[in-house]
N, C-alpha and C positions, 0 to 999 in steps of 0.2 A: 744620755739619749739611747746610745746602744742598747744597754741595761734593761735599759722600758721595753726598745724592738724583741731583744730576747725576750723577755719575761710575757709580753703580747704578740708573737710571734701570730696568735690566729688573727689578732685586729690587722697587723700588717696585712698578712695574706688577703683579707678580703677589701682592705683600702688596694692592694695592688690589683685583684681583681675588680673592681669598680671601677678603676682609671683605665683597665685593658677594654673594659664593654663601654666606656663613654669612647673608646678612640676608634673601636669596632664601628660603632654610632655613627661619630661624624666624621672619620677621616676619610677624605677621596681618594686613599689609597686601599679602602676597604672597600669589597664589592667585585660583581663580576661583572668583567668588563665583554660585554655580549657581542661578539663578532653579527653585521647586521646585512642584509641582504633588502634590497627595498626600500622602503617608506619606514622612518624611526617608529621603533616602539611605543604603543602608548601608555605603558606603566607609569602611573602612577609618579611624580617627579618627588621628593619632599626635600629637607633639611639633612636628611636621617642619609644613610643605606641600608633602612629598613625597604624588605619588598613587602606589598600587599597582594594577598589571596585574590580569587576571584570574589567573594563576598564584599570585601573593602576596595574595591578597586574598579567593578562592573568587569563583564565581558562572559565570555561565551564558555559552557562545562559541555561535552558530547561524553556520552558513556554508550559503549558499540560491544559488540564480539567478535569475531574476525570469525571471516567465513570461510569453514571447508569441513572434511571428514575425515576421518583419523583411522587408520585397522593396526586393530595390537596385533602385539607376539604372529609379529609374521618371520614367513623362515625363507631368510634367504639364499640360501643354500650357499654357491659357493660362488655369486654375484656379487658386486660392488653397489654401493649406493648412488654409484652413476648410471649402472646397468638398470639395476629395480628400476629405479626413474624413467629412465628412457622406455622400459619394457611398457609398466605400465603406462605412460603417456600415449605411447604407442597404439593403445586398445581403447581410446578415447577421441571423438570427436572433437576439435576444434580446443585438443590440447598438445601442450608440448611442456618441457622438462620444467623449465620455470613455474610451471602450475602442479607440480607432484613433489615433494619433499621426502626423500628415504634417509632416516636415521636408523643406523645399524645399532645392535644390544650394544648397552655399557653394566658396570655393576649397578648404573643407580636406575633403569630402568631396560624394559624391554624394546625388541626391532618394531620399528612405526613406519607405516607409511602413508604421509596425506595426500591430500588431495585440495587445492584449494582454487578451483574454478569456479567462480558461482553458476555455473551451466550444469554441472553434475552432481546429479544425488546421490541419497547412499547404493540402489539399488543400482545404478550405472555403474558405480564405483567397485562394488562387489562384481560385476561381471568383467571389470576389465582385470581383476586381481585374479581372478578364476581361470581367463581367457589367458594372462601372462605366465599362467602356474606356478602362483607360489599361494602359500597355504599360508591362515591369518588364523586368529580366535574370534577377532567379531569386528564391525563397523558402525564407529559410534561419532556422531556430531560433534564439531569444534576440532579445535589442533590441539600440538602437544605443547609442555610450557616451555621447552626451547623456545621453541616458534615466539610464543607471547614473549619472552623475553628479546627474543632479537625484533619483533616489533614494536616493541618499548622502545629500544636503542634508537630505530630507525626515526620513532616520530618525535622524539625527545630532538635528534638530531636534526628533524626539519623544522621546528619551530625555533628551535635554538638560530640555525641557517639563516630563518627567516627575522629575526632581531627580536621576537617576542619575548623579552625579559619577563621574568616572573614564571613562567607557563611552569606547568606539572605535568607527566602522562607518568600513571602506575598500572599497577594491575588489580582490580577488584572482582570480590566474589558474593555470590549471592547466596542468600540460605539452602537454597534449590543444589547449590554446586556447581554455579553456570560462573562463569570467565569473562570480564570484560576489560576491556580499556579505557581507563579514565580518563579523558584529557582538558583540562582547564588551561584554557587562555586568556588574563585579565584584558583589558582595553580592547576588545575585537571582537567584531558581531558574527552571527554566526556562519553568515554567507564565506567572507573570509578564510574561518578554519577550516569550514567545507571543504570548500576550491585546496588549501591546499592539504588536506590528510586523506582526501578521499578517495585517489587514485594510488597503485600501487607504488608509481614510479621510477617503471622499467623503461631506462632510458638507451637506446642502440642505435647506429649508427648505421642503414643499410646500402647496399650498392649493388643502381639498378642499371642495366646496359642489356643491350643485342648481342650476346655473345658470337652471333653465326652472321650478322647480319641478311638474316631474314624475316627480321621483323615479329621474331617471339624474343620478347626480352624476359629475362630471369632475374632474380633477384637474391641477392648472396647475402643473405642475414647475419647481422654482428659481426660486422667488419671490422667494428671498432664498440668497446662498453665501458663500463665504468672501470674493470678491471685492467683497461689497456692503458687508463690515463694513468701516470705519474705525478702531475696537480690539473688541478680545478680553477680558475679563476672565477672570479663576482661577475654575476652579468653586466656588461658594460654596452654603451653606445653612442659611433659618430656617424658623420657623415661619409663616410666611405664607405663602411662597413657593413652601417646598420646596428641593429640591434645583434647581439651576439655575444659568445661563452668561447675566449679564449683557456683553451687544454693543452697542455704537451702530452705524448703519445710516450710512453715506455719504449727504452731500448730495444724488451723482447718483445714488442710488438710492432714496432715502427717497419721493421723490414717487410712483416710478414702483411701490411696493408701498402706497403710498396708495392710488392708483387703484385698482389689484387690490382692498385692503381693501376700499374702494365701493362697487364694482362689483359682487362677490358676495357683497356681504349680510353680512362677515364683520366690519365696524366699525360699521354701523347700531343703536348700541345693545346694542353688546357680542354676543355667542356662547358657546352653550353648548354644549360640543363634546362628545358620546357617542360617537365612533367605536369605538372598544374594544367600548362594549355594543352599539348597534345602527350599523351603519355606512350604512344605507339608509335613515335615521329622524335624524340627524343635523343639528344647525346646523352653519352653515361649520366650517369646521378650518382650523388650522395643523397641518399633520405634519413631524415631526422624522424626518428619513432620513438612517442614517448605513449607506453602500454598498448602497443601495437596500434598506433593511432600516428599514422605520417602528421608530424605538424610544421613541417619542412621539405623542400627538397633544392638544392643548390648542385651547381658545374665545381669546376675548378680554374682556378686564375690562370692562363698560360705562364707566369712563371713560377708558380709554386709546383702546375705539374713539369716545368722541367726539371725542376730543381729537385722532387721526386724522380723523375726517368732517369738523372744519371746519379743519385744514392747521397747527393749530397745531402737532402732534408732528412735524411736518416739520423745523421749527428745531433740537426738542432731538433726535429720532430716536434716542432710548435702546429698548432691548427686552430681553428676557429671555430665554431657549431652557429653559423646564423639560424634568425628566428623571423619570425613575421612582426611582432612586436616584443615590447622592451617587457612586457610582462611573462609573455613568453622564456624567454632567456631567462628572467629569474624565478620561472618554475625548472626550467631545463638544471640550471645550477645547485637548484633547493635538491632535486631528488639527485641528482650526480653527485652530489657533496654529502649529503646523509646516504645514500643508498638506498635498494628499491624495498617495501613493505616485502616482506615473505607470504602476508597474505591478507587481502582487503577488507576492509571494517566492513561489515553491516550497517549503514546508518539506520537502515530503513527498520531494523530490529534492534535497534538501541533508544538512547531516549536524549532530548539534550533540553538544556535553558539557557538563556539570556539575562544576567541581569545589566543594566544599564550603568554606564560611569555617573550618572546626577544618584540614581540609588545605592550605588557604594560609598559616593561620598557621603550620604546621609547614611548610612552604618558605619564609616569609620565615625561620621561625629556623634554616633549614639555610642558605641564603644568607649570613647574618650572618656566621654560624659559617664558611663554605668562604672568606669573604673577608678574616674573621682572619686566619685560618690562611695564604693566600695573604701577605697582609703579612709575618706573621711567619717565613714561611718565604723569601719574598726578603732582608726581613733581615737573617736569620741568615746565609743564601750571600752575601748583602754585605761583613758583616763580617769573615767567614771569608776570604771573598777579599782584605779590603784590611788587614782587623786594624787600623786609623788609625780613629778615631772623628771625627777633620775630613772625612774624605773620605765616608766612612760616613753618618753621621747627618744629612747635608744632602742625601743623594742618596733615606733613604728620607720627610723630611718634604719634599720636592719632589712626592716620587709622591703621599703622601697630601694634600696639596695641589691635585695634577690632578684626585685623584678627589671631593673636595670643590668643584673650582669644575664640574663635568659635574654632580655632585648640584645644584646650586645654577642649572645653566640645565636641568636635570630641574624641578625646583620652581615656576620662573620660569616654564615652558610650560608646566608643568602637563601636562610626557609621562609617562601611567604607566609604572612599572617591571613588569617582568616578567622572565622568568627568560633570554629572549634579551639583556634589557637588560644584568641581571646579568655574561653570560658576557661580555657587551660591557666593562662595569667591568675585569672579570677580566683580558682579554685589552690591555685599556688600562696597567694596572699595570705586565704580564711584559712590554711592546711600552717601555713608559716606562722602567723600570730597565734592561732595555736597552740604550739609547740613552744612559742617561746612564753605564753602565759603558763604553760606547765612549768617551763626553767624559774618563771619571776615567782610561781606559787610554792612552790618546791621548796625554792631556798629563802622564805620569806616566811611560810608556816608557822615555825616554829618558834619564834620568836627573832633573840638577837642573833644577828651573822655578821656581826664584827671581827670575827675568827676570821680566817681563811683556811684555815685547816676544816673548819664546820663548813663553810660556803662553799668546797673543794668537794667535800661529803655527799655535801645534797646535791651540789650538780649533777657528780655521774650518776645518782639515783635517776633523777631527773631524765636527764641523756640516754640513760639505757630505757625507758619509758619510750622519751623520743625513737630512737633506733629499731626496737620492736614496729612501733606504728609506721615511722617510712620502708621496711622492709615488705610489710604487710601490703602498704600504696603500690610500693613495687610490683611484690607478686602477681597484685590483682589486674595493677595495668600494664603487665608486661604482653599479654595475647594480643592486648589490641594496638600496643604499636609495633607487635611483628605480622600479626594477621592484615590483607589486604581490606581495608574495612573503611577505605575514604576517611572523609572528614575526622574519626572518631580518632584515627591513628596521631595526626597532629597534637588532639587534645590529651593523648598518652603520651606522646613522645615530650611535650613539654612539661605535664604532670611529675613525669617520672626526672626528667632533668630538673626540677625544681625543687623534689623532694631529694637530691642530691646538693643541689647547692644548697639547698639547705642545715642538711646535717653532715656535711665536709666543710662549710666554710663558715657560713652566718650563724647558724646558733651556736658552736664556740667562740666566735668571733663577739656575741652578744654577749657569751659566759663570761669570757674576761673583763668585757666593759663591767658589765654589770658588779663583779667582784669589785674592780678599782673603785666604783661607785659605792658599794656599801659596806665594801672590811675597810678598817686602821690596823689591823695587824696582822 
């Protein structure tokens, strides 16, 4: 039995790979296990831990831009990229630093500085860069691909936050040169993704008090941000509490909103905070601002502000963030825990669709069905062609083979299917039987291959035929699964994995069968 493993060494290999993609498949320890925020996800449930695309699955695709203005090769003389920001901010109406981005030169591009308030155009944008004096080459629409990149991150990370297993957010390009953000959400309509991708998700912490007590009250912005917290908690809610986002405060910040607490009156014996009813008649506040949109404001317990006044809450630096409702708190949590957009989609300059969970399920079962039928119908041209059921029936559990261990590093990655995927399966199949009708023609030509030394002969002819051609699959679909190109990249990215497994595992794996099947010596 050894003897045979050595001597079949490639059949081992891909019985061993066929047993790793059936446990990829169905073991429930395979799979990603989605931290969830809210209401459970509606992916999609099956037998598998296969995920399904939005096409097999229904739900909502938005493709956006993100909006602002960009000026190259600006020179920043001998300013910081906190400076530039602030400067230019500064030359702008109803901006502040969070709405200007300065990226300093590196080797792999040049000094940028955006701008991304949907209030200011390019011509505004040039006079505040003019008025701050620093010199640019030109101002041109959109950001730079930093930015897109750390917007990726950010909205990957609130749908991720928000339980939506399956979801995708990439970056795609248009023939024009235009930049957008793809975001596919399977089971969820579109209202939904709206609500939560469509704000930036600058979430802060303000405090509002009389500093003189006469009655001009001031307001100390970011008291407290995301940067202050050390963890985040799920939005939870009782009845004491209410709805609310318990946070711990960082050490190195904890002191420093102590003070603040102190200083204006807001821990001395707790606060009772009326802003809602009278905003001018008020004790201190905390205000909860999420994209400068108070959707909050709360006092303090008399014993948490004592326990602030004499420095003991410094140690433990636990806090709360109430909300007015429970959905509330898990928007508050979604943008605290992913962090805020760099810069705002365009909805209104993108484009989206819907398709419905009753219509994916009718494509996964048309899917099913065109991939039977695809089997059965090479098959049948198999047999017909060879009429030998030795030659036959190892050439078509080869192929279903292939397309079980791609299901199986599907599952593994946990890459939805979709219908590009599909065509990609598909096109794996007819590319795979193929190949192996060159192997079965090849070495069957010529008459007898009871040799093995002749069967050994023609295979690598064979093989190297094969190898040329999947090099060639390769080359041609290597652009489009590294090019941002939507759906097209799935159907390369499998393509190209399949003309891999193919000539590293399964058609030597077939060589060998095939050889025990037709040499005696």
């Amino acid at each position: 039995m050894i003897d045979w493993l050595k001597s079949n060494w490639r059949v081992t290999m891909l019985v061993v790979f066929v047993l790793l993609a059936a446990f990829a498949l169905f073991s429930p320890t395979i799979g990603a296990d989605d931290e969830t925020l809210g209401e459970e996800s509606q992916q999609v449930q099956t037998i598998t831990n296969l995920r399904y695309g939005l096409d097999l699955a229904g739900g909502t695709r938005i493709r956006a831009p993100l909006i602002g203005n960009t000026a190259e090769d600006v020179d920043f003389g001998d300013d910081s990229e906190a400076q530039v920001a602030a400067a230019v901010a500064g030359e702008l109406s109803d901006t502040d630093t969070t709405d200007v981005i300065a990226r300093q030169e590196t080797p792999d591009r040049s000094a940028t500085v955006e701008v991304v308030n949907p209030d200011i155009d390019r011509d505004q944008f040039r006079a505040a860069m003019d008025a701050a004096g620093y010199e640019y080459a030109e101002v041109r629409d959109g950001v730079t691909e930093p930015t897109r990149e750390e917007a990726i991150e950010v909205l990957s990370g609130k749908v991720n936050q928000a339980g939506l297993s399956g979801s995708t957010v990439q970056q795609v390009s248009s023939g024009t040169g235009e930049f957008f953000i793809l975001i596919e959400v399977p089971g969820q309509d579109r209202q939904d993704v709206v609500e939560l991708i469509e704000d930036r998700g600058n979430v802060r912490v303000d405090l509002y008090h009389d500093n003189d007590g006469d009655g001009e009250y001031d307001t100390e912005r970011a008291v407290l941000t995301r940067e202050d917290f050390q963890s985040i908690s799920t939005a939870t809610q009782n009845d004491r509490s209410g709805p609310h986002v318990p946070v711990t405060v960082r050490q190195s910040s904890a002191e420093q909103f102590r003070q603040a607490a102190v200083d204006t009156g807001l821990a001395q014996g707790g606060s009772r905070c009326t802003y809602e009813q009278n905003p001018n008649g008020t004790e201190p506040c905390l205000l909860l601002v999420v994209d400068d949109q108070v959707v909050n404001s709360f006092g303090m317990d008399p014993g948490l502000g004592a326990s602030i006044e004499s420095g003991d809450w410094v140690r433990d630096s636990s806090f709360i963030l109430t909300t007015t409702s429970f959905e509330e708190a898990q928007r508050v949590a979604i943008n605290l825990r992913a962090g805020a957009l760099p810069a705002q989609l365009d909805l209104q300059g993108g484009t989206d669709s819907y398709i419905s969970p009753t219509q994916g399920e009718s494509f996964r079962t048309d899917a099913l069905l065109i991939g039977i039928l695809s089997v059965l119908a090479v098959a049948g041209v198999v047999f017909l062609r060879y009429r030998e059921p030795k030659v036959a029936a190892p050439m078509i559990l080869t192929a279903f083979s292939e397309v079980l261990i791609l299901l199986g590093f599907a599952a593994y990655l946990g890459y939805p299917l979709d219908l590009a995927v599909i065509a990609g399966f598909i096109a794996v199949i007819g590319t795979g039987v193929d190949d192996l009708i060159i192997i079965a023609d090849e070495v069957m030509s010529e008459g007898d291959v009871s040799s093995r030394t002749v069967f050994d002969s023609r295979f690598k002819k064979a093989f190297w035929v094969i190898g040329v051609a999947a090099a060639t699959t390769i080359l041609a679909m290597s652009p489009l699964a590294v090019l941002s190109l939507g759906d097209l990249r799935g159907f390369a990215i499998f393509t190209i994995l399949g003309v891999l497994v193919g000539v590293l595992i399964t058609r030597p794996a077939y060589g060998d069968i095939l050889r025990h099947l037709l040499t005696d010596r």
